[in-house]
C-alpha positions as CSV (number, residue, x, y, z in Angstrom):
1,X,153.3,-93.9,-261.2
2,X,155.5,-95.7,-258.6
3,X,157.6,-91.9,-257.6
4,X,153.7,-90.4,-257.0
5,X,152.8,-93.5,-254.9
6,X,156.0,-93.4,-252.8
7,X,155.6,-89.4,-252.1
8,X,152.1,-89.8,-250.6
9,X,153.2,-92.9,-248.8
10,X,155.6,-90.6,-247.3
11,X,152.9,-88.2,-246.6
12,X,151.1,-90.4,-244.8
13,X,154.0,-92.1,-242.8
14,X,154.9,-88.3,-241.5
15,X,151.3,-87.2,-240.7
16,X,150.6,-91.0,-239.0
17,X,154.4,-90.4,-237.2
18,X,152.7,-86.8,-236.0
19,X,149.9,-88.3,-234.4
20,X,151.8,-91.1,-233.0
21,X,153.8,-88.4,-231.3
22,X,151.7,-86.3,-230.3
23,X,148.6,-88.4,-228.6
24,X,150.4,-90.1,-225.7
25,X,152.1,-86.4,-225.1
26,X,148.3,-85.2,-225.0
27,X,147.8,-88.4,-222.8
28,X,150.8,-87.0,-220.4
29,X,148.9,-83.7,-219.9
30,X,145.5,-85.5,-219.5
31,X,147.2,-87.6,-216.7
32,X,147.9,-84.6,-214.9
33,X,144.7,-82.9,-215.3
34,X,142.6,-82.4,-212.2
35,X,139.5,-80.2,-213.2
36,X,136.5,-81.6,-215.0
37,X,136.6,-78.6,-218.4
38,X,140.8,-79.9,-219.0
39,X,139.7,-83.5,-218.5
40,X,136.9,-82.9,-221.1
41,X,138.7,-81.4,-223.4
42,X,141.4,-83.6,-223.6
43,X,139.0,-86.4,-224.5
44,X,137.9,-84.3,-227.7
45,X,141.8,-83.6,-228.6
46,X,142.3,-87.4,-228.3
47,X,139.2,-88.8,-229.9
48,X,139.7,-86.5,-232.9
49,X,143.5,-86.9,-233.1
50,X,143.0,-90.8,-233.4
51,X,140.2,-91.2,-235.9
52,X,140.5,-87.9,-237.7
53,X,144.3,-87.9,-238.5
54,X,145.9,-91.3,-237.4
55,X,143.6,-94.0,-237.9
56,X,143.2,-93.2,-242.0
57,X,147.3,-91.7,-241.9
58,X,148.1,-95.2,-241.0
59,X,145.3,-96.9,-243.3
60,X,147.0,-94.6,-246.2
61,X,150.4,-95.6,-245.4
62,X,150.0,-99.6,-245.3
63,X,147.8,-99.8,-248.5
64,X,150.8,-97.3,-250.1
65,X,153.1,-99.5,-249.0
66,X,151.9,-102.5,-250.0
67,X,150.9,-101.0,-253.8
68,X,154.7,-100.4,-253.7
69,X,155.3,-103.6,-252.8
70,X,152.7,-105.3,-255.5
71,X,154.9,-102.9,-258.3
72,X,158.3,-103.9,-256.5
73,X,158.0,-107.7,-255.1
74,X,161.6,-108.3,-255.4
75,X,161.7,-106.2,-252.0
76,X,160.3,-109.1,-250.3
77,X,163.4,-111.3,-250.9
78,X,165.3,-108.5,-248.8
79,X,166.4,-108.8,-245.6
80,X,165.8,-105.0,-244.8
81,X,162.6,-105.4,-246.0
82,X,162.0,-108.0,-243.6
83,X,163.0,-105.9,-240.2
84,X,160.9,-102.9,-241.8
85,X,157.9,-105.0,-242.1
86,X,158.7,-106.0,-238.6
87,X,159.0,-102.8,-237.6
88,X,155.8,-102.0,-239.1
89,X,153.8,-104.7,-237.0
90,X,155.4,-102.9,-234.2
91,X,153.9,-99.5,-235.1
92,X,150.3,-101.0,-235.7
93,X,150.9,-102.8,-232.6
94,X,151.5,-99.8,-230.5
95,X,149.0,-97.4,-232.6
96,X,146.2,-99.9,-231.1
97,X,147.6,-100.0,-227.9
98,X,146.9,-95.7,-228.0
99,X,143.5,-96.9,-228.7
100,X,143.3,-98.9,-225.5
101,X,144.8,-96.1,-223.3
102,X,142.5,-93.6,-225.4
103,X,139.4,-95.7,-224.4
104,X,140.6,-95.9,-220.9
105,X,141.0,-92.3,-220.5
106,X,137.4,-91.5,-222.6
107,X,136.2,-93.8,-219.5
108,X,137.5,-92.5,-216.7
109,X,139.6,-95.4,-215.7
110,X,143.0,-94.0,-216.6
111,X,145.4,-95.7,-213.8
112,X,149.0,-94.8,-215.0
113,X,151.2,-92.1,-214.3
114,X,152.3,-89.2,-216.8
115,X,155.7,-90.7,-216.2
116,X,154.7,-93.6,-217.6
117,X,153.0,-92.0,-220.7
118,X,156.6,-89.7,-221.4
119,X,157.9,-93.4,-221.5
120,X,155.5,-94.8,-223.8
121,X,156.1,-91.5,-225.9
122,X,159.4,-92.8,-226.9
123,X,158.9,-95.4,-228.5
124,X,157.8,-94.6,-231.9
125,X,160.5,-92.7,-232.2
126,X,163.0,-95.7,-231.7
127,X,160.7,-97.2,-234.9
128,X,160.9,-94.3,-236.8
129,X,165.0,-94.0,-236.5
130,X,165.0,-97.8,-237.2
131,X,162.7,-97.8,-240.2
132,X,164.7,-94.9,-241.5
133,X,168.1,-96.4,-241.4
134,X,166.7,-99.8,-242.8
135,X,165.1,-97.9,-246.2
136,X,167.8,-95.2,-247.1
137,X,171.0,-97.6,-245.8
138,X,169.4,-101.0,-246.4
139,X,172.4,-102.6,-244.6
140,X,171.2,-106.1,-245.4
């Protein structure tokens, strides 16, 4: 039971890591948008990208992860465990912040700068090497 758990926790990290990805990139188009139809359609990409395929990715992979670690408590004694839990918080962290800038843009009151969203793209990705290297190496 615990090898089917952890491959659909895996699912659901890559499909929430995809949407993490790929929203603030859609945001770095949609800040350079200028007519009304791109504008508009953006908001559709972004609204069904969040609750459609992030929101319930990332809902999927915390309760997956925290059946594995109900079945594997030991983990929590673990220092790597620790920093990927951290890391976690992090993720969920920035994953709401999309939903602030996602609101902002459905409003109309974008104020930053696509430089500033090819930025913020970034940093999952920093996570994602992090939380990587802390599960497969588990250095400490």
């Amino acid at each position: 039971m615990y090898l089917w758990i952890k491959a659909f926790h895996i699912i659901a990290v890559v499909t929430w890591f995809a949407g993490l990805f790929y929203l603030p990139r859609l945001f770095v188009y949609h800040a350079q948008s200028e007519d009304s139809i791109s504008n508009e359609r953006f908001k559709i990409m972004e609204r069904k990208l969040y609750r459609g395929i992030m929101l319930p990715s990332m809902v999927l992979a915390i309760g997956l992860g925290i059946w594995m670690l109900m079945l594997m408590p030991a983990w929590l004694t673990q220092g790597w465990m620790h920093a990927k839990l951290s890391l976690v918080v992090a993720l969920v962290v920035y994953h709401f912040s999309c939903a602030v800038l996602l609101k902002q843009f459905a409003e109309d009151r974008n104020t930053r700068s696509h430089v500033f969203y090819r930025w913020f793209n970034e940093a999952p990705v920093l996570v994602l090497v992090g939380a990587v290297i802390l599960v497969v190496v588990k250095p400490f």
